[in-house]
C-alpha positions, 0 to 999 in steps of 0.5 A: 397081071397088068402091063407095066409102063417101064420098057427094059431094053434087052439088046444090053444087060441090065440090072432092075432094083425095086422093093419086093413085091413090086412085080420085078419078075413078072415084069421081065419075065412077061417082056423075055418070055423065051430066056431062060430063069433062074430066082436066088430065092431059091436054095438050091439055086443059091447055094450052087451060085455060091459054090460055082458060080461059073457053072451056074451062069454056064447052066444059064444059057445066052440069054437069062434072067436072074431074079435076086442077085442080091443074095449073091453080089459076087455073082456078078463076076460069072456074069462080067466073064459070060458077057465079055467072053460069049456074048451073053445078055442077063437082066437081073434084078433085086431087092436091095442094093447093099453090097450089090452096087459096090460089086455091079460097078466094079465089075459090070462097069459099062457092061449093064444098064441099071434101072429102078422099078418101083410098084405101080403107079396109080392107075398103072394097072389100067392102060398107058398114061392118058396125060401129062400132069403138070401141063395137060387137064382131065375132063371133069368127069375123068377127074371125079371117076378118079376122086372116087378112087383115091381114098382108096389109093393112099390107103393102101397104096400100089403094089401091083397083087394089092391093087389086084384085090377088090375087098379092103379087109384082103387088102389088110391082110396081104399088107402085114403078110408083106410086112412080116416076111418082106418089110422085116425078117427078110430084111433082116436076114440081108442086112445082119440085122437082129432087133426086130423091135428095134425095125419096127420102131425105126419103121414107126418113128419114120411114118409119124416122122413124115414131111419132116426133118430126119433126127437120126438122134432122135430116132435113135432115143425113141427106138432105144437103139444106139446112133450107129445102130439107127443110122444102120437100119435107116440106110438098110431101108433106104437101099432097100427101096422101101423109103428115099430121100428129099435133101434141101435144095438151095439156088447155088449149085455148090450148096444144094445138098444140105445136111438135113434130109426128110424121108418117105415111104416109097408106097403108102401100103407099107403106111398101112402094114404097120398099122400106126395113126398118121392125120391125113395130111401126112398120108396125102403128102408122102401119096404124092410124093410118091406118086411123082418119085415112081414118075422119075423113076420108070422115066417119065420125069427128067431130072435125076434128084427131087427135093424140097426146100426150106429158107432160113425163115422157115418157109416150106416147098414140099417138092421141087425139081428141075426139068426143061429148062424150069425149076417146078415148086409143088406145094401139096395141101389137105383142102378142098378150099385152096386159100391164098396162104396155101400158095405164101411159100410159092411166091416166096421161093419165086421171089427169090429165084433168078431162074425161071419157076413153074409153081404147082398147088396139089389139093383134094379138090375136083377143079382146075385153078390158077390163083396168081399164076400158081396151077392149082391142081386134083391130086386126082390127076395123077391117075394114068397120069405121067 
């Protein structure tokens, strides 16, 4: 397995949320060889970190790694005491946080340092990052090797055994393997749910759904599931980390979360197990949304929320974010041939600003432009790109 660009610092507890699969465990366990390991997936080790949980913890040793905790919220007590009381350092990880942020902040307050991993960048899996995207330019060459690559990248996505598979026929058959066990039933079983049919159509409606708004009442309908119902397993997939959310961003700090939200897929792979038709616009807007998300998670963006923008008019930005002072506007655009109606809505969004804007034009072209002052940009940079 490839080295993965997240650091995790192990002079203090910490805690990695991610989706399954997302390659957690061979993370820690590759950076802490030596401590000790113990995985809540496991039965035995489950039912004795609910019947004792200070003996398990104590089993552990000084140093150990909890893969899972999840399944067990109240573990993190066992593990407050050891690290008050001897000195222990843990890193945990797991898949979803329902029921575990609540109990982790009641209890590991101060104590831990909470991070998010998700599956791999594109191009993790080769070396470090060779560049930064939005400020710095592949050589042509680099950016066609990449363009090569790239149909295949939004296809499938990057969770870290997929991208390990050289046959697309391998790649398919791993994705709904995913799909049956981890996107669904296992699912499932840490969210009470029961309606299978009713997952899936959640899970459907949400890919045909992508770049705009989400109308829980119309999911609701489409799924023929109740509202509360609809509302239950959206969240589900959100804290598990199989999707995340864009809020409206407005220029007055007091109204920048509007009611409306739009949500993605956190890997185009989890597009592909489901085997639903989307146009490839919509595969190539949640790509780089991703793509830029998974960025600001392992670190490399600074800034703690991205999201997009709407004017009362209608004029779309796909993403926008603020970082170093500036306010960047990404538009992203299925072409080969930018036009300048594909950069209207960034000089709209500029117009109105009274802070400083960087705008971007993401396409499915192989050269750098820039078309009045918008940087027109490869999707084929983000490739080892950070």
């Amino acid at each position: 397995m490839f080295k993965r660009w997240m650091q995790i610092d192990g002079q203090k507890s910490g805690l990695i949320l991610g989706p399954r699969r997302a390659g957690k465990s061979t993370l820690v366990k590759d950076l802490f060889p030596d401590w000790s390991h113990a995985t809540l997936d496991d039965l035995d080790y489950l039912d004795w970190a609910k019947r004792d949980p200070k003996g398990f913890i104590k089993s552990l040793g000084n140093r150990a790694i909890i893969d899972e905790i999840q399944r067990s919220p109240k573990l993190t007590i066992a593990v407050k005491y050891a690290i008050d009381n001897h000195g222990c350092r843990f890193i945990m990880t797991g898949s979803s946080s329902l029921g575990l942020l609540d109990a982790a902040a009641d209890t590991l307050a101060g104590r831990i340092t909470l991070y998010s991993l998700p599956t791999a960048c594109w191009g993790e899996s080769l070396q470090r990052p060779t560049h930064h995207v939005l400020s710095e330019r592949l050589t042509p060459p680099a950016i066609r090797d990449a363009a090569r690559a790239l149909d295949d990248a939004i296809v499938y996505g990057q969770f870290p055994e997929v991208i390990m598979l050289r046959q697309a026929e391998e790649k398919r058959k791993l994705l709904k393997n995913y799909r049956d066990t981890y996107f669904t039933r296992d699912l499932m079983q840490l969210s009470n749910i029961e309606n299978l049919e009713g997952l899936l159509a959640i899970f459907h409606n949400l890919a045909r759904s992508i770049g705009s708004h989400l109308e829980i009442s119309n999911f609701a309908r489409e799924a023929g599931l109740s509202h509360i119902t609809t509302k239950k397993y959206l969240n589900c997939l959100h804290q598990s980390q199989l999707t995340f959310k864009l809020y409206g961003y407005q220029y007055g700090p007091a109204k920048r979360h509007i009611k409306a939200a739009k949500t993605y897929f956190a890997d185009n792979g989890i597009i592909e197990s489901l085997t639903v038709r989307m146009n490839d616009g919509q595969l190539l807007e949640n790509f780089v949304i991703a793509e830029f998300e998974k960025r600001r998670k392992i670190g490399w963006i600074d800034t703690d929320q991205f999201f997009y923008y709407k004017s009362g008019a209608g004029r779309e930005i796909d993403l926008v974010f603020e970082t170093d002072g500036f306010i960047h506007a990404i538009e992203i655009k299925n072409t080969r041939k930018p036009q300048q109606r594909d950069i209207r809505n960034l000089h709209h969004f500029k117009e109105q600003s009274t802070r400083p804007v960087k705008s971007f034009l993401f396409y499915r072209g192989n050269e750098y432009l820039n078309m009045d002052d918008v940087s027109v940009i490869p999707v084929s940079a983000l490739f080892q790109g950070f």
